[in-house]
N, C-alpha and C positions, 0 to 999 in steps of 0.2 A: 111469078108463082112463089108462094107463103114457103120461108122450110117452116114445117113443122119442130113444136119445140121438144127439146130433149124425153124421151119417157111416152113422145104422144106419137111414134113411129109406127110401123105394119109390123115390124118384125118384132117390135115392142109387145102389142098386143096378141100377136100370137102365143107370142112366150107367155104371157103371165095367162092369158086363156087354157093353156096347155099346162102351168105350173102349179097353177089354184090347185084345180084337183088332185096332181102325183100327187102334194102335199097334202092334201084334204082326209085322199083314202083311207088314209094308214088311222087316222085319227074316227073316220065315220066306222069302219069296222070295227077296233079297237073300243071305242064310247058301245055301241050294240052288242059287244059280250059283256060290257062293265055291268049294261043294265039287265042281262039276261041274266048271268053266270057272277052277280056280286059278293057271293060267298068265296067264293075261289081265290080272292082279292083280297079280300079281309086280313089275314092273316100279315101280309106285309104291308097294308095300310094300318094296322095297329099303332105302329110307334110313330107314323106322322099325320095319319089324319085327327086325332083328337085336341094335340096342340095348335095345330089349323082353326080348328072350332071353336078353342078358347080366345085366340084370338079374333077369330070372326064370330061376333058372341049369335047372329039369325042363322048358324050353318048347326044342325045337329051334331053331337059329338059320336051315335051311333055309329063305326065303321061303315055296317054295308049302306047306310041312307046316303054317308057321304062318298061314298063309289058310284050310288047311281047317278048321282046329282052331277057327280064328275064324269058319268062317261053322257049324260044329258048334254051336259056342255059339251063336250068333244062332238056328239053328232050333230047337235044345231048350230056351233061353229063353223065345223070342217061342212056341215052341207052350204052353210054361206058364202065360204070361204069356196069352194067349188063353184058355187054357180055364182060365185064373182060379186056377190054381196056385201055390202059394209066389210070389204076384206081386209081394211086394216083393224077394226073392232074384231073382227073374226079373228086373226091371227094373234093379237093380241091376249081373249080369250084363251085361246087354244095353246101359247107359250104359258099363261098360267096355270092350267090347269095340267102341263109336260110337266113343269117344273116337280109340284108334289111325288107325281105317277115315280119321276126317275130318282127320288130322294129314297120313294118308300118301297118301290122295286127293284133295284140295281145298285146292294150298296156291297157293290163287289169286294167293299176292302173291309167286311164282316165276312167272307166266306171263307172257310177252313180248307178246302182242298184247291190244287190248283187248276183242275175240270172247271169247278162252278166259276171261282173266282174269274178264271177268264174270259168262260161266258157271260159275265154279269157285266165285266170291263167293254166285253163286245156290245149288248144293249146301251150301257150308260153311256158313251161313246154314239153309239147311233142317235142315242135320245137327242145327245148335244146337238149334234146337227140338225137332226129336224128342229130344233130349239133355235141354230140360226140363221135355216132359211122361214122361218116361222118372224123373228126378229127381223130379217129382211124385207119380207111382205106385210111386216107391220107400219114400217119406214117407207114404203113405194107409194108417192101419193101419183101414179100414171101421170106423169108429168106435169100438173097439176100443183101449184104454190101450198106449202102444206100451212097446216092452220098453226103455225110459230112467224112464217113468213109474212101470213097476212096478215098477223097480229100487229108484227112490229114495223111493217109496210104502212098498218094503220094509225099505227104512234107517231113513225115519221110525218105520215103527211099530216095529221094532226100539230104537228108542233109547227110545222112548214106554215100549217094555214092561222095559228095563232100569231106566230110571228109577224106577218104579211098583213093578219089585221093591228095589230100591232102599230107597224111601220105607217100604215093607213089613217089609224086615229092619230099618229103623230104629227104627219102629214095634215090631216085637218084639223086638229088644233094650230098648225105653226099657222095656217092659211087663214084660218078665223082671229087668231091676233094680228095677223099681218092687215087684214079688213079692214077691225078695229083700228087701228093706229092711223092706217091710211083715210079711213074716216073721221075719226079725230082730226087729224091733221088738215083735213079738209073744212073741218068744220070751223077749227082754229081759224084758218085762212079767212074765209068766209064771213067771220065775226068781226077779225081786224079791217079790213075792207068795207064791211060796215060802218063800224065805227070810226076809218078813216071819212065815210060820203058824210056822217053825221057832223065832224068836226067844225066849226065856222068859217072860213076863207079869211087871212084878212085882218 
């Protein structure tokens, strides 16, 4: 009986069956107010979604366009990302578009009293984390050779089989002068003996 390889276990796939989604919810709920309720939003996505947009020159620099777009992404992500879909493209998505949310939401060390401030330090703090099981599930290829290993799996044995023909043509080159010669040589022979019968006796 096969063991099975690292990541491709039962208890393996229960986990990440059961993890997609904890992780997913927070993000499908959260994206469906962004797109309901995007005015609410606005006001602290001012100071970083517009330099987002400058540097992403096809994203609107409109605030609320760019909260819907962002909580679009959060729900077509985290639904992927739940039902276990391109979950590392998903999680991926979904750490990019935390990252802004917790820059333009939670900048606890702008706030004046110590209430808010340390409510703010509780979110940015939580965002982290969901930021590095997000990062986690971005890296999980289920046991499965990720696409860096097969890359360079595919270099190796590339070079392996360059070499190999390589050594091959060398090989028959060295075998076809060796031919040569040994037909020369034969041929030599064969001329001298010739011209040995041709000589007069005598």
């Amino acid at each position: 009986m096969s063991t099975p390889r690292p990541g491709k276990g039962t208890a393996m796939m229960i986990a990440r069956r059961l993890a997609r989604p904890m992780i997913a919810g927070i993000f499908i709920s959260g994206g469906i107010d962004q797109l309901r309720n995007p005015t609410s939003k606005v006001e602290k996505a001012e100071d970083v979604a517009p330099p987002i947009a400058r540097y992403l020159p096809y994203l609107p620099e409109d605030p609320v366009q760019l909260v819907r777009i962002n909580g679009a992404i959060q729900v077509t992500a985290g639904t992927l990302l739940a039902l276990g879909k391109f979950p590392r493209l998903s999680a991926l998505a979904l750490l990019a578009s935390l990252a802004p949310t917790t820059a333009a939401g939670h900048r606890f060390w702008e706030e004046e009293t110590p209430g808010a401030k340390a409510q703010q330090k509780v979110h940015f703090f939580k965002n982290l984390s969901m930021m590095g099981g997000l990062l986690l599930a971005a890296v999980d290829t289920a046991g499965d050779p990720s696409l860096a290993w097969r890359a360079r799996h595919l270099a190796k044995a590339s070079r392996h089989a360059a070499r190999a023909t390589k050594r091959e043509a060398k090989m028959a080159a060295r075998e076809a002068r060796l031919a040569a010669k040994a037909s020369a040589h034969k041929g030599s022979t064969k001329a001298i003996k010739a011209a040995g019968k041709a000589l007069p006796v005598g």
